[in-house]
C-alpha positions as CSV (number, residue, x, y, z in Angstrom):
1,X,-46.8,44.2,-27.0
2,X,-45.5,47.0,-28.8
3,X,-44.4,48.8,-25.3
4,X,-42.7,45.9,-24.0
5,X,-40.9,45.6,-27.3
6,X,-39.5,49.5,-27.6
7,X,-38.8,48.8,-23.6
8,X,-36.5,45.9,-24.1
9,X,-34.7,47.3,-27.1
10,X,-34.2,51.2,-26.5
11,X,-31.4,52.7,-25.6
12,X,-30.6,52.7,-21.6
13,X,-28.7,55.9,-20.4
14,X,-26.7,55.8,-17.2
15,X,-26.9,59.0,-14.9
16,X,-23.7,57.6,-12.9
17,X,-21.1,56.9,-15.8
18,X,-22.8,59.4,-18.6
19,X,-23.0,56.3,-20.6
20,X,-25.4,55.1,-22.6
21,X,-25.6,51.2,-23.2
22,X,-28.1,49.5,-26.0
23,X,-28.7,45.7,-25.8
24,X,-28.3,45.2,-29.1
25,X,-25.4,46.6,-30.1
26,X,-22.9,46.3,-26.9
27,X,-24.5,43.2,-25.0
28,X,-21.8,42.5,-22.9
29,X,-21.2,46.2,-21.4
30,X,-23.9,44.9,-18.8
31,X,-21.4,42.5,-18.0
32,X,-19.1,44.5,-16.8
33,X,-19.0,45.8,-12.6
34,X,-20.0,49.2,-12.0
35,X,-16.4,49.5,-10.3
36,X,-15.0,48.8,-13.4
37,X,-16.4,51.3,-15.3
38,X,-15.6,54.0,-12.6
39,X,-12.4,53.4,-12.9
40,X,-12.2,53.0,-16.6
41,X,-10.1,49.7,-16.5
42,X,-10.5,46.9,-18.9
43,X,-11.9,43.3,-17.8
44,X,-9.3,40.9,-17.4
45,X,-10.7,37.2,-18.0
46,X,-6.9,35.9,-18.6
47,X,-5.5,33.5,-15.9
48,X,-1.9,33.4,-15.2
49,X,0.3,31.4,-17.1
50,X,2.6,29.0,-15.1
51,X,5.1,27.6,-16.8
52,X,6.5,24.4,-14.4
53,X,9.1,21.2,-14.6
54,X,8.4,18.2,-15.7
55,X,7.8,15.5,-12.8
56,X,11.1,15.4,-10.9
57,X,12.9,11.8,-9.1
58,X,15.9,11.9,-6.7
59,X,17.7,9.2,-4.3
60,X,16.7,9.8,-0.4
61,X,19.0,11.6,1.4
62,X,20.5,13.6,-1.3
63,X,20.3,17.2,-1.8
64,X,20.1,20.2,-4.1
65,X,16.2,19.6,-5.3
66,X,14.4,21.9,-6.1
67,X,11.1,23.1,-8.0
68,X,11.2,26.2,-9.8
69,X,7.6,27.7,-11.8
70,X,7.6,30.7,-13.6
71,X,4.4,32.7,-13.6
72,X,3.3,35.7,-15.6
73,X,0.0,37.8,-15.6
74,X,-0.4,41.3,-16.1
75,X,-2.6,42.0,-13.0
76,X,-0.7,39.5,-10.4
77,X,-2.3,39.4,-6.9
78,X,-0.5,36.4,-5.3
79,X,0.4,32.3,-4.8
80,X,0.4,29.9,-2.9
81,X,2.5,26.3,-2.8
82,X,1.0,23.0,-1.6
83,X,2.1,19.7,-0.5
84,X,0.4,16.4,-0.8
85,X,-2.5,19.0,-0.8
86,X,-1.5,21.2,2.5
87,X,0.2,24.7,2.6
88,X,3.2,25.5,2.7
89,X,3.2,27.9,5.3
90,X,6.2,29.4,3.9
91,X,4.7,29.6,0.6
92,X,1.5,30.8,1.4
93,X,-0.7,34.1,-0.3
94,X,2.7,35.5,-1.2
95,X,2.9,38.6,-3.5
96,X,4.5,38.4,-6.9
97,X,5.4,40.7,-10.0
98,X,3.9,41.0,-13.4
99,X,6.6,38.1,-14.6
100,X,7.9,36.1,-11.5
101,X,10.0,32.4,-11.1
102,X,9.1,31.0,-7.6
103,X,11.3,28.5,-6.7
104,X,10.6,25.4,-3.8
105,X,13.2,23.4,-1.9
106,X,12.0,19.2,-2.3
107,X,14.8,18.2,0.2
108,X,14.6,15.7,2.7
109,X,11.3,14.1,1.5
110,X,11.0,10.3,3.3
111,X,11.0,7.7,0.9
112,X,7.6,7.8,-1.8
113,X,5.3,9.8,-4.0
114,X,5.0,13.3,-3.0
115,X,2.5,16.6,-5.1
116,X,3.9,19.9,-5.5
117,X,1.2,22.3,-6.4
118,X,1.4,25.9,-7.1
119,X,-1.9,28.2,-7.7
120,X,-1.5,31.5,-9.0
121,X,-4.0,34.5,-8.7
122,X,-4.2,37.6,-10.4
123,X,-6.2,40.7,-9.2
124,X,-9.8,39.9,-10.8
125,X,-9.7,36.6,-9.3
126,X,-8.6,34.2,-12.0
127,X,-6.6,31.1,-10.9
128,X,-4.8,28.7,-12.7
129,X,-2.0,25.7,-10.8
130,X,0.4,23.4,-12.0
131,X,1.2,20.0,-10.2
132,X,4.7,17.9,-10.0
133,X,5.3,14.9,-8.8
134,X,8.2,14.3,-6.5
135,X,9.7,10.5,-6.5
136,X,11.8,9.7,-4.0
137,X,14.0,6.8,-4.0
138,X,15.8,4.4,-2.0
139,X,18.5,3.1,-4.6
140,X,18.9,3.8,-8.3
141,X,17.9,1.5,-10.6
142,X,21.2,-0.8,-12.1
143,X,20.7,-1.1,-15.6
144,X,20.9,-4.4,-17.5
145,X,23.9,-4.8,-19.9
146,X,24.2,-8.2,-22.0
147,X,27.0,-10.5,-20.6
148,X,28.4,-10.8,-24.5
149,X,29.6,-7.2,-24.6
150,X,31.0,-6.5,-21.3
151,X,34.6,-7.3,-20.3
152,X,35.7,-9.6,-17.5
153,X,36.5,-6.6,-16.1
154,X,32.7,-5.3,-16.2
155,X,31.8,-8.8,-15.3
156,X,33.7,-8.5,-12.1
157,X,32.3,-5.1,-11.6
158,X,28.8,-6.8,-11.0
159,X,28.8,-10.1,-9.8
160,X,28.2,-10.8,-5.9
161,X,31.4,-11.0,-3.7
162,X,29.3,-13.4,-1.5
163,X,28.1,-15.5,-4.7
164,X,31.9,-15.9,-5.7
165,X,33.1,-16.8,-2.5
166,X,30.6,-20.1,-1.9
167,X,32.0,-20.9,-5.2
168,X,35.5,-21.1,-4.1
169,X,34.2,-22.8,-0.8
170,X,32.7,-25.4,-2.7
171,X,35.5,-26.1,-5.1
172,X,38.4,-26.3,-2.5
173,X,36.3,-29.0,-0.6
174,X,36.0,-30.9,-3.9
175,X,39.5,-31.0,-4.0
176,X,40.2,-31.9,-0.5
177,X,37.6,-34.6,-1.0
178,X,39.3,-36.1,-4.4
179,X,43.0,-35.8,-2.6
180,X,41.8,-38.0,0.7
181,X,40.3,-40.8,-1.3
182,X,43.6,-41.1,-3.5
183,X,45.5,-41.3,-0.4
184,X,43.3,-44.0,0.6
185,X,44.0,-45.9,-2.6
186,X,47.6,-45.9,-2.1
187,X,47.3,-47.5,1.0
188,X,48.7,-51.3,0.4
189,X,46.5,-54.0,2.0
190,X,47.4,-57.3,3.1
191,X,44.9,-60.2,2.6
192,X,45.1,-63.6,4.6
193,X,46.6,-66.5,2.6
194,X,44.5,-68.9,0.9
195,X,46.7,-71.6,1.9
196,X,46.8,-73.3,5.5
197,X,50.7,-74.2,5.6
198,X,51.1,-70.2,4.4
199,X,49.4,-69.2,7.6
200,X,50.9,-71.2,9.8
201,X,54.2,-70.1,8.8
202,X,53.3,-66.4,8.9
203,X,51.8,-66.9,12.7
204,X,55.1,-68.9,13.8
205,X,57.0,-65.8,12.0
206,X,55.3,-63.4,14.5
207,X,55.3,-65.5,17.2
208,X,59.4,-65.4,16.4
């Protein structure tokens, strides 16, 4: 017990390195890859940072969109850029600087949702990505105004050409209607005389 116990807790010397690690009091040099130590760099358990847009909206068929992401590491290795979860083979395992923007043409999406995603890498393997979501539009959205603070001018602005003009179809044949039966009522009208000697006298008139 005794043995096992000045085992497990004595100092461990390192022929390789000329280093001498103790459990105790440096536990997490064992941690470290014997590359590392050979070349006397410093373990780097940082990802990138990637700093990105908020999620972005356009009208189809427009241009000038664009994502941009900055990213930043001190051991940068490379990136890559996805769409709706495939590679962009344009944007793929490309090489970047210690502080980098990357920026992504969204032009001529179809109408709908679409992800952007970018994942960053340094040189000891640590990842981190950033997503946006792309909205693409057919038309914009009309906003709502109340009727009692816009002008007639405004008014006229927003109401339907098509709407007015059943309007005015409908009132001109009101019109037309009202004008016939008054032409109608002015029409005099002759009725047959109650009295037989008037009639006789009327058809002996004609007859005449």
């Amino acid at each position: 017990m005794i043995l096992l116990f000045s085992i497990i807790f004595s100092p461990i010397h390192s022929p390789i390195t000329n280093t001498t690690f103790n459990w105790i009091i440096h536990p997490r040099e064992f941690k470290i890859p014997l590359f590392a130590i050979k070349q006397n760099s410093s373990l780097d358990l940082i990802p990138p940072i990637i700093t990105g847009p908020s999620d972005i909206s356009y009208l189809v068929n427009t241009t000038g969109h664009n994502i941009t992401w900055y990213i930043a590491d001190k051991n940068p290795k490379n990136y890559s850029i996805q769409h709706n979860y495939q590679y962009i083979e344009t944007e793929w395992n490309k090489t970047w600087t210690e502080n980098q923007s990357v920026t992504v043409s969204i032009d001529g999406l179809p109408i709908g949702i679409h992800l952007y995603t970018i994942i960053a890498e340094d040189t000891w393997n640590n990842r981190l990505s950033d997503d946006v979501i792309v909205s693409v539009k057919e038309t914009a959205n009309v906003p709502s105004f109340p009727i009692s603070t816009l002008s007639p001018f405004d008014l006229a602005d927003y109401v339907n050409l098509f709407f007015l003009f059943g309007i005015s179809m409908i009132l001109l044949l009101i019109v037309l209607s009202i004008i016939r039966n008054r032409k109608k009522e002015e029409i005099p009208i002759k009725l047959p005389p109650e009295d037989p000697l008037e009639l006789e006298v009327i058809k002996e008139e004609n007859f005449i």
